[in-house]
Each structure stands twice: as structure tokens, then as C-alpha cells.
C-alpha positions, 0 to 999 in steps of 0.5 A: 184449522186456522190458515198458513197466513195467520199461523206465522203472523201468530208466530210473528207476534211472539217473536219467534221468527228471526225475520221479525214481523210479516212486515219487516220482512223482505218483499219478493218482487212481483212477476208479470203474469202472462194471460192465457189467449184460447179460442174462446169467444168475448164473452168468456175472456171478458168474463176470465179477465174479470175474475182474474182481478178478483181476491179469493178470501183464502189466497195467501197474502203473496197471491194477493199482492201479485194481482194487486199489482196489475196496471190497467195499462198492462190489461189493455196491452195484452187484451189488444194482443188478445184480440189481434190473435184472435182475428189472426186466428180467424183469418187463417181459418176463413182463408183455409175454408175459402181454398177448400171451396175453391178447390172443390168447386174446381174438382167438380167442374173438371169431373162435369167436364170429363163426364160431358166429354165421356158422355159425347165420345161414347154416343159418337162411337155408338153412332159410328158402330149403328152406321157401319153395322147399317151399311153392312147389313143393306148388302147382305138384305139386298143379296138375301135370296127370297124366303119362301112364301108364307100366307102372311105377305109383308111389305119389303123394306129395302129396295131390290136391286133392279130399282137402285139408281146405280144398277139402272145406270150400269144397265144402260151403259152394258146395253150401250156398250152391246148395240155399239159391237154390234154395229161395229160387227154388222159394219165390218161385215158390209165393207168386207163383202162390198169392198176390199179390205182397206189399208191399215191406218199407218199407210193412210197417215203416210200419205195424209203427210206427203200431202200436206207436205206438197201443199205446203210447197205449192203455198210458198211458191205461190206465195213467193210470186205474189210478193214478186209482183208486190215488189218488183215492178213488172211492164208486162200485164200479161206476165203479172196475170201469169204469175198471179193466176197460174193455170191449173190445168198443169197443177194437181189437186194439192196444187189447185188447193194451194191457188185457191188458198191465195186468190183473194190475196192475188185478186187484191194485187191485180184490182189494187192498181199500182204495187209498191215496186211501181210506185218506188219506180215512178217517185224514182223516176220524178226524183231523177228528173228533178235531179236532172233539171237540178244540174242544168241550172 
């Protein structure tokens, strides 16, 4: 069966087409085809490009025409947006692949992390469980009463009560605490037979305080004459013996401690030579004089 193209240019011939001849007919402007960009490699869209430019021997003659019709410039153009695609392509693919990774590396590392955390909170709650079951048992194995004897003896494993350091210690302090009462006993006993029984300790502290009150008296009139002495200028030997070193027969003994008190300060005084009060008085006295013989010129 002969071709479509070569029956009308058969019919051509005879002139019964109304356009005339295949070449006086008018030509339909060519469209630009538009290369299909997949995601196949080099080697196939090289080899697809190539055979695009190829003639088949049985296209038409319009089909024929279109490819004719390609620059090389176009080629290039869209091979060039091709390959642009492509890598586009590969890019967005490499950057997907790279998150992904990224990612799960994340997700492993924080699992790791969870799992060491899980792993020292458990080992920390079994090791303050072992401690607390520890610390109830010792009391329990150290008040157990003693099991009866067999034939086959083991050695103990915790230690008695009577060898703990805080046993022996409060042992000592109980036996201390003992011999103290008794002492206190044995000498409330004594005082009550030998003597009678003393004041209670308020009367006691009563008169401790009006003693040292009267000391204190004793002190500031002591203290009062020796300052006198210091002072005032006395003539008399006699009197200033007198008030430095008063007798103490007339005193009582909070009188007598008070002297005693103040004897290196009256020693001072009566070994010192003149007061204060004599000294005033003689430069007084010299300046008078001056004064005198002053006037007199």
C-alpha cells in the first residue's frame, strides 16, 4: 500500500487538487518543539537529542520539515536549561539527603543521651535502695536474739553490741553519772551527822553582797584620803601617816582588805617625798616673794 505523501502527489499530478502542486501549496509555519528534560543521565539525553534530529524514511513530508527546521543555536539553549534542571535537581536531592542525616544523627545522639541518663538514675536509686535496706538490717542483726547452737559454729558477721564504739562510750558516761550520786550521797551524809545543816544558798549570796558592798565603802574612803594627801598640803607628819595608814584595829576584816587594797598606793605617797599640794604651795610661795620684791622696786 503506497504512502499518504505519495497519493496526493500522485493526485497532484493529475491536477485534480484545487491547491495545485505540493509545492504551490501554502506552507503551515513551524512550531518550536519543546525537548522533554527527565531524569535520565547524559548518555540517554545525548543519545535522545540525537535521534530527535533524525528523519524517519516514513514520516510525512510536514514532519520532515519541523526538524529540518532547528538551529543549533536553539539546541544548545535548551540543552544548557537541561543541564541547569538537572543539577537543580540533584542539589535539592543531595540537601534533602543531607537533613535526613543530620537529622538522625540528632535523633541518635539525644536517644544515647536519654539512655546514659536512664541508665545513672537507675543504678543511683538501686544504690540508695542497697543502702537503706543496709542500714535497716544492721539493727535488726544487731538486736536478733541468739539462735540456738548447732554443732556446726560460724563465725559472726556483725559485731555485738558490747564491742560498738557508742555503746562503750555511753557505758562510761552511765558509770560516771553512777559514782557522781554516790559521792554527792556519801557526802550529804557526812555534813548532816558532823554538822548542822547549812544555810540555803539565797542567805548565802545575801551576805556575799553586803560584803562587798562594805568593801566598797572602805575602798572610797581610803581612796578619798590618799588623794587628800596627794592634794592638799598637810604640816603635820603625824596627820598624814594618820590618814595614809589608819589603824586596823578599829576596822573589821572587810576594812582591813580594803587597806591592804591601797598599801602600795599609800607607800608611794609617804616614800615619794613632796605631793603635788606641797610642791603648788612652795612655787606659790616663791612666786609671792618675787612678786613682793617686784612691788619694792
Amino acid at each position: 500500500m503506497p504512502p499518504k505523501a505519495a497519493k496526493r502527489k500522485a493526485r497532484g499530478l493529475k491536477g485534480d487538487d484545487p491547491w495545485g502542486t505540493p509545492d504551490d501549496q501554502p506552507r503551515k509555519k513551524p512550531r518550536a518543539s519543546v525537548p522533554r528534560v527527565d531524569t535520565l543521565d547524559e548518555d540517554q539525553r545525548h543519545e535522545k537529542s540525537l535521534g530527535s534530529k533524525r528523519v524517519h524514511p516514513l514520516s510525512s513530508h510536514h514532519d520532515s520539515i519541523l526538524v529540518a527546521d532547528h538551529s543549533p543555536c536553539d539546541i544548545s539553549q535548551f540543552q544548557s536549561w537541561a543541564d541547569w534542571q538537572t543539577k537543580f535537581n540533584e542539589k535539592e536531592k543531595s540537601d534533602k539527603w543531607q537533613f535526613a542525616n543530620t537529622f538522625n544523627n540528632n535523633i541518635e545522639a539525644k536517644r544515647e543521651q536519654f539512655g546514659d541518663l536512664f541508665d545513672r538514675c537507675h543504678n543511683e536509686l538501686n544504690d540508695a535502695g542497697d543502702k537503706y535496706a543496709r542500714l535497716l538490717e544492721e539493727p535488726y542483726t544487731n538486736t536478733k536474739p541468739p539462735s540456738k547452737p548447732s554443732n556446726n559454729l560460724q563465725p559472726p558477721t556483725a559485731k555485738s553490741c558490747q564491742e560498738r564504739p557508742l555503746f562503750k562510750a555511753s557505758r562510761r558516761i552511765f558509770q560516771k553519772c553512777q559514782d557522781l550520786i554516790a559521792d554527792h550521797d556519801r557526802a550529804d551524809k557526812e555534813t548532816t551527822q558532823d554538822s548542822p545543816r547549812p544555810d540555803p544558798p539565797r542567805e548565802q549570796w545575801k551576805e556575799d553582797i553586803a560584803s562587798v558592798q562594805e568593801l566598797l565603802l572602805y575602798g572610797l574612803q581610803h581612796g578619798e584620803n590618799i588623794v587628800e594627801c596627794i592634794v592638799i598640803p598637810s604640816s603635820d607628819g603625824e596627820e598624814k601617816g594618820h590618814l595614809l595608814t589608819p589603824d586596823k584595829e578599829e576596822l573589821s576584816e572587810t576594812g582591813k582588805m580594803a587597806v591592804d587594797m591601797y598599801q602600795k598606793s599609800a607607800e608611794g605617797v609617804m616614800k615619794g617625798g613632796l605631793t603635788w599640794g606641797e610642791m603648788v604651795r612652795s612655787q606659790a610661795g616663791a612666786f609671792g616673794k618675787a612678786l613682793d620684791g617686784l612691788s619694792g622696786v
